[in-house]
C-alpha positions in Angstrom: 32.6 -1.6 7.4 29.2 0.1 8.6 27.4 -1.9 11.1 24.0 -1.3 8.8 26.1 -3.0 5.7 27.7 -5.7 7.6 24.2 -6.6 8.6 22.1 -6.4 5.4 25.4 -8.0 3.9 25.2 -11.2 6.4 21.3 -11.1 5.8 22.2 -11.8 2.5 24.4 -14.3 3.1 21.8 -16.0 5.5 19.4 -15.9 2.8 21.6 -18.1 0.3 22.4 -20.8 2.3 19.0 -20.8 3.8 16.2 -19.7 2.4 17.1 -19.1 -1.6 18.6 -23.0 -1.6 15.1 -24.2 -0.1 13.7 -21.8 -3.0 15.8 -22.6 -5.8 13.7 -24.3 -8.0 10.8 -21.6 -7.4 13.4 -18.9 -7.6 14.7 -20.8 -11.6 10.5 -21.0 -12.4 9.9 -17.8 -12.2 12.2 -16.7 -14.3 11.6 -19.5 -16.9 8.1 -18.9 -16.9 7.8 -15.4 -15.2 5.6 -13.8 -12.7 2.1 -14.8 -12.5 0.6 -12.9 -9.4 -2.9 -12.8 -8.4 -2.9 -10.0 -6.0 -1.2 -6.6 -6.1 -0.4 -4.6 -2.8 -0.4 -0.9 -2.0 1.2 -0.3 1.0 3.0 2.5 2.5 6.8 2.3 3.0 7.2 2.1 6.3 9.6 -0.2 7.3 7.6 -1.8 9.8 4.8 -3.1 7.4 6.2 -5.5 4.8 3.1 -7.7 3.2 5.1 -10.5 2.4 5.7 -10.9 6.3 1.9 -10.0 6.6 0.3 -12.1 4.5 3.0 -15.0 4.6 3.6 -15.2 0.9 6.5 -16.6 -1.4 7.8 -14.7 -4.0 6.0 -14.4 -7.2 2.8 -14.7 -4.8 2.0 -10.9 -4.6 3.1 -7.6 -6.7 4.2 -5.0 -4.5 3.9 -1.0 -4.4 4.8 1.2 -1.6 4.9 4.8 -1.1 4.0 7.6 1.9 1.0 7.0 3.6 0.4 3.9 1.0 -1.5 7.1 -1.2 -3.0 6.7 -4.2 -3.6 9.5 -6.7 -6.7 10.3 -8.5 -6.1 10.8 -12.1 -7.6 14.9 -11.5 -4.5 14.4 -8.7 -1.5 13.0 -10.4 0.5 15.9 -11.9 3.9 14.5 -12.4 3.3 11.7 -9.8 3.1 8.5 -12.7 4.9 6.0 -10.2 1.3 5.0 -8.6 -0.6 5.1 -11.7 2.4 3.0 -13.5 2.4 0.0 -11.1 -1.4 -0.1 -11.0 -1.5 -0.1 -15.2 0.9 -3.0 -15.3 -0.5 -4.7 -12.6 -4.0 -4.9 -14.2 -3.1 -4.7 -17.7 0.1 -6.5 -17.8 0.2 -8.8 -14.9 -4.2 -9.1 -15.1 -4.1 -9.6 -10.8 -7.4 -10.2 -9.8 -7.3 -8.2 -6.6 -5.8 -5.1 -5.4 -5.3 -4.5 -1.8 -4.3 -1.0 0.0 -3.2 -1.9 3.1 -3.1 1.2 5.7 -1.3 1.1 9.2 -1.0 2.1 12.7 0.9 5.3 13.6 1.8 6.2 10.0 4.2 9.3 9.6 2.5 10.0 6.6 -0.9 10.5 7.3 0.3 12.3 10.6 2.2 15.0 8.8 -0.6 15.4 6.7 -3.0 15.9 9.7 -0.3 18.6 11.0 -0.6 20.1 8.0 2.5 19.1 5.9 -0.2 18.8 2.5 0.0 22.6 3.1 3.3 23.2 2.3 4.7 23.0 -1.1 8.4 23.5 -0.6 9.3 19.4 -0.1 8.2 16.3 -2.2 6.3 14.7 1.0 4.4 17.6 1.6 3.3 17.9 -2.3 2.6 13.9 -1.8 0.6 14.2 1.0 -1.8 17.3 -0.6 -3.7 14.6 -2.3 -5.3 14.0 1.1 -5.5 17.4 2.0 -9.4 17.0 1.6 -9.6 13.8 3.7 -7.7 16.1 6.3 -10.5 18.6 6.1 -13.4 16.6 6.3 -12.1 14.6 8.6 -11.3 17.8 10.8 -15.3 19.2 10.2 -16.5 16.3 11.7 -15.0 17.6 15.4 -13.0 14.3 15.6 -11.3 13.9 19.3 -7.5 14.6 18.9 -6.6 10.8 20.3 -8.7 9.1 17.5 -8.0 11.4 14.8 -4.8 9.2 13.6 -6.7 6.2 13.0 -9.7 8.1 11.3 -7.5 9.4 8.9 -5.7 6.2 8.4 -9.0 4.4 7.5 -10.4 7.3 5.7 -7.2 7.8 3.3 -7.2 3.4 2.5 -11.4 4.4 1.4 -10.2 7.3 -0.1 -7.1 5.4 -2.0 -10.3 2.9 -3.1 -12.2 5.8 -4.4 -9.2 7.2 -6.9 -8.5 3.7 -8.1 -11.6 3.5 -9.9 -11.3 6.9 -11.3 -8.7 4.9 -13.5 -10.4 4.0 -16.5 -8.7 0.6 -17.2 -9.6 0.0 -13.4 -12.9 1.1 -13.5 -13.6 -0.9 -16.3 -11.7 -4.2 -15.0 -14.0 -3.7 -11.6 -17.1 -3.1 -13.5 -16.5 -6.4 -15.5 -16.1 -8.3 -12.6 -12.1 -9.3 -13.8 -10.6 -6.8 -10.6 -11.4 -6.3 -6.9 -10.4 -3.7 -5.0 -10.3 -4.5 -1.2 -9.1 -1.9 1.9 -7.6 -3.2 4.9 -5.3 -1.8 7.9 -2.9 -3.6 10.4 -2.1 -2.8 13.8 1.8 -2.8 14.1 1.2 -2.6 17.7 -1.1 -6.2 18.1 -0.3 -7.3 14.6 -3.9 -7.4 13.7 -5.3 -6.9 9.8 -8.8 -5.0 9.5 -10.4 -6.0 6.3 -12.8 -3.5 4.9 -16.6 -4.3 4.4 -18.7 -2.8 2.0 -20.3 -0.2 4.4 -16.9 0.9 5.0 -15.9 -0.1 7.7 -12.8 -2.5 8.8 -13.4 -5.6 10.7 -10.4 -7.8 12.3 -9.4 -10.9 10.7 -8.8 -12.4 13.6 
């Protein structure tokens, strides 16, 4: 069998006589009484930053969405790019969470290709992604950033700019504006493991 299967296969395994038996009446309640989170997550889908391992959460604790570069959308911006915009809808109109966090991250591949320009070119699906950032990119690039801190610019600057196209959502803008939502940015470190919470001047300060 192929080492990769053999090893998400044992995972499995491990998790049923370990963790899912701990769980098991948490894992029968939620589906008696379904999901009730609180929080929803926008992350990007790099396999080295999974918010349940982040925030230390059980399942049912947070709704999840990941994509590239943890992007998301204006509506001006969507064309046929509804998978964002879905999750967000039945998050806050569905599930009614309370917060929304975009969570960027250190050294994404995402935000990197669209630094090297890969918003430019329209031939492949990450590239088309990734052109909803194309005016970050720009802006970013006026400002005569040095080359060694653009990355992280551009990380922080896409989870603002993420925060901006939320509330260009009507049902968000609204939820916000009656004080039922919360959007909050944030960005972890892979490297030290540390989570930057964003302020509201904009700027991310560590939790720890």
């Amino acid at each position: 069998m192929n080492t990769y299967k053999e090893k998400l296969f044992l995972g499995y395994r491990n998790f049923i006589s370990g963790k899912a038996k701990l769980q098991r009446d948490l894992y029968q309640d939620l589906i008696i009484n379904g999901q009730k989170p609180k929080i929803m997550v926008i992350c990007c889908s790099d396999s080295r930053v999974n918010p349940s391992d982040i925030f230390n959460v059980k399942p049912g604790d947070i709704f999840e969405h990941q994509n590239v570069a943890n992007i998301v959308p204006s509506v001006d911006s969507l064309g046929s790019s509804y998978g964002t915009l879905a999750a967000v809808e039945y998050a806050v109109m569905a599930l009614k969470v309370e917060v929304i966090i975009v969570i960027g991250h250190e050294a994404c591949g995402g935000i990197k290709g669209c630094l090297d320009g890969m918003g430019y070119n329209a031939s492949g699906y990450v590239g088309k992604w990734v052109s909803v950032f194309n005016e970050v990119r720009e802006k970013l690039i006026q400002q005569h950033i040095p080359k060694e801190k653009l990355q992280i610019e551009m990380e922080l600057e896409g989870v603002r700019q993420s925060l901006r196209n939320l509330m260009t959502y009507k049902f968000v803008e609204e939820a916000v504006n009656s004080g039922q939502l919360e959007l909050l940015g944030s960005h972890f470190s892979v490297s030290n493991r540390e989570l930057s919470i964003m302020n509201s001047n904009g700027e991310f300060k560590s939790l720890k």
